[in-house]
C-alpha positions in Angstrom: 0.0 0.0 0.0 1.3 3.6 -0.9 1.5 6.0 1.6 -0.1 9.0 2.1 -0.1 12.2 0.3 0.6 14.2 3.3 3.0 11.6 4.6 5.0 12.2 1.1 4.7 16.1 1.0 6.6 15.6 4.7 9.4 13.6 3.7 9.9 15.7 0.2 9.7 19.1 2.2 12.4 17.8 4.6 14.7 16.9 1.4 13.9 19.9 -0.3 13.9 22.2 2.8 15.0 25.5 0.7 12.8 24.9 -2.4 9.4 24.0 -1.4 7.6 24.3 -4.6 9.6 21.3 -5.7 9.0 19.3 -2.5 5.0 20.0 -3.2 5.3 19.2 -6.7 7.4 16.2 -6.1 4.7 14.8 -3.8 1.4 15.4 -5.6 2.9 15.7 -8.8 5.9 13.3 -9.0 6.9 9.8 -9.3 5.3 7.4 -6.3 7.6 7.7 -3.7 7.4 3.8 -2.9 9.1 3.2 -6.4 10.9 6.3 -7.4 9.8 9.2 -6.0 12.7 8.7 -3.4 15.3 7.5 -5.3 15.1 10.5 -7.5 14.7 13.1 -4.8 17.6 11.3 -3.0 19.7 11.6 -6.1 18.2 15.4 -7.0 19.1 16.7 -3.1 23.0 14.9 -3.2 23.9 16.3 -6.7 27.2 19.1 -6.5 25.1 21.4 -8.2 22.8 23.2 -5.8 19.1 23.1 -7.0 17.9 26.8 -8.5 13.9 26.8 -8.6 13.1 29.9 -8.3 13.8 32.9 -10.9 16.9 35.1 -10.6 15.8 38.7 -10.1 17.9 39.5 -13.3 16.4 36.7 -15.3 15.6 37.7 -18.9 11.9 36.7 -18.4 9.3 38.8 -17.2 7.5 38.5 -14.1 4.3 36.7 -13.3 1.5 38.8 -13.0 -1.0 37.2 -9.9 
């Protein structure tokens, strides 16, 4: 049995503690964390490269309008 969304959103938020869009998005919108979902957070949180998910403020692209 899978487990729970809000058990998944837990353990992705606590991988992913500076970017928490991608620990949401990794739990309701990702791989199941039983078969994958872990492996590839574990993998994504011990690369070199630090993860950027958010927008520079000097990116080229313009802002999002709410």
């Amino acid at each position: 049995m899978g487990m729970s969304w809000f058990n998944a959103l837990g353990n992705m938020v606590s991988m992913f503690p500076d970017t928490p869009a991608l620990a949401v998005d990794m739990a309701l919108n990702g791989a199941d964390p039983d078969l994958m979902g872990y492996t590839m957070a574990y993998s994504l949180q011990a690369t070199a490269t630090p993860i950027n998910v958010y927008p520079d403020a000097t990116s080229p692209l313009p802002p999002l309008e709410a």
